[in-house]
C-alpha positions in Angstrom: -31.8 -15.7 -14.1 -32.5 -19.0 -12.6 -31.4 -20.5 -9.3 -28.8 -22.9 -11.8 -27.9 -20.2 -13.7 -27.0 -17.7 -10.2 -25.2 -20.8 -8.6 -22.5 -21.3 -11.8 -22.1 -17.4 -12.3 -22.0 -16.9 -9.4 -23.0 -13.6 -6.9 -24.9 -11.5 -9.7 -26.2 -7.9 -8.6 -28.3 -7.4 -11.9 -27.9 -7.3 -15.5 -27.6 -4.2 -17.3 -26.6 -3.4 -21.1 -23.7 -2.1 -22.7 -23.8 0.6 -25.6 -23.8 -2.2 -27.3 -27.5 -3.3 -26.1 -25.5 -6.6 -25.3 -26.2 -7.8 -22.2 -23.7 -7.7 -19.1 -23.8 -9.5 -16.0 -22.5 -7.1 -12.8 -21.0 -8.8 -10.8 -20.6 -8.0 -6.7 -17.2 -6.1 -5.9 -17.6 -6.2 -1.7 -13.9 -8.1 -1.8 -12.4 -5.8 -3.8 -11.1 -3.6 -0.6 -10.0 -6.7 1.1 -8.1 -7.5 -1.9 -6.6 -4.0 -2.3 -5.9 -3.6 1.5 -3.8 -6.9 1.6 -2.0 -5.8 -1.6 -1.2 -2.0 0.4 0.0 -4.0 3.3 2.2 -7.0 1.4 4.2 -3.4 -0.3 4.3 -1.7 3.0 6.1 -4.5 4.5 8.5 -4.6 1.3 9.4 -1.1 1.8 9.4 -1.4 5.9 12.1 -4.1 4.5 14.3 -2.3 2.2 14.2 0.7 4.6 15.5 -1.4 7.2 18.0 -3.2 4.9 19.6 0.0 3.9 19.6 2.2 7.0 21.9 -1.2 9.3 24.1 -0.8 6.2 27.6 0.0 8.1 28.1 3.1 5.7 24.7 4.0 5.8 24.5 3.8 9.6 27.9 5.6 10.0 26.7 8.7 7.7 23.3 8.5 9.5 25.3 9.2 13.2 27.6 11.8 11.5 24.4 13.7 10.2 22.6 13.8 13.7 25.8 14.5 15.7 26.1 17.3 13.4 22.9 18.6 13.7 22.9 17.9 17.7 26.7 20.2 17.8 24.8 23.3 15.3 22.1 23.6 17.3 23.4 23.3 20.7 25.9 26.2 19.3 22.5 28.2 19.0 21.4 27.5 22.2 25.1 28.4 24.0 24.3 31.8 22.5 27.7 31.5 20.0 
């Protein structure tokens, strides 16, 4: 493949053949983590944000604080020796 040719695929590791006997360009995939790294992050953030959204929900909050004074009062019981 010619210098031309390189410069309009574009970054070409070799040229291989399909079970076809076509011919198929392979192409570099180096970016491919960066690309799925940014998408991981972009959905942890959307989760981080729903998460948050939902748990400073007043009824949400209020049955959060119920649940861990409840589980504070049972095991404090065990610990009282009742």
């Amino acid at each position: 493949m010619g210098t031309m040719e390189q410069a309009i695929v574009g970054s070409v590791d070799g040229v291989e053949q399909d079970d076809a006997g076509s011919e198929v360009v392979c192409r570099d995939q180096r970016g491919m983590v960066s690309a799925e790294w940014a998408v991981g992050i972009i959905a942890a953030i959307g989760i981080a944000g729903v998460l948050i959204a939902v748990v400073t929900n007043g009824a949400v909050q209020d049955a959060l604080l119920a649940f861990i004074l409840k589980l504070i009062n049972s095991f404090s019981g065990m610990m009282i020796g009742r």
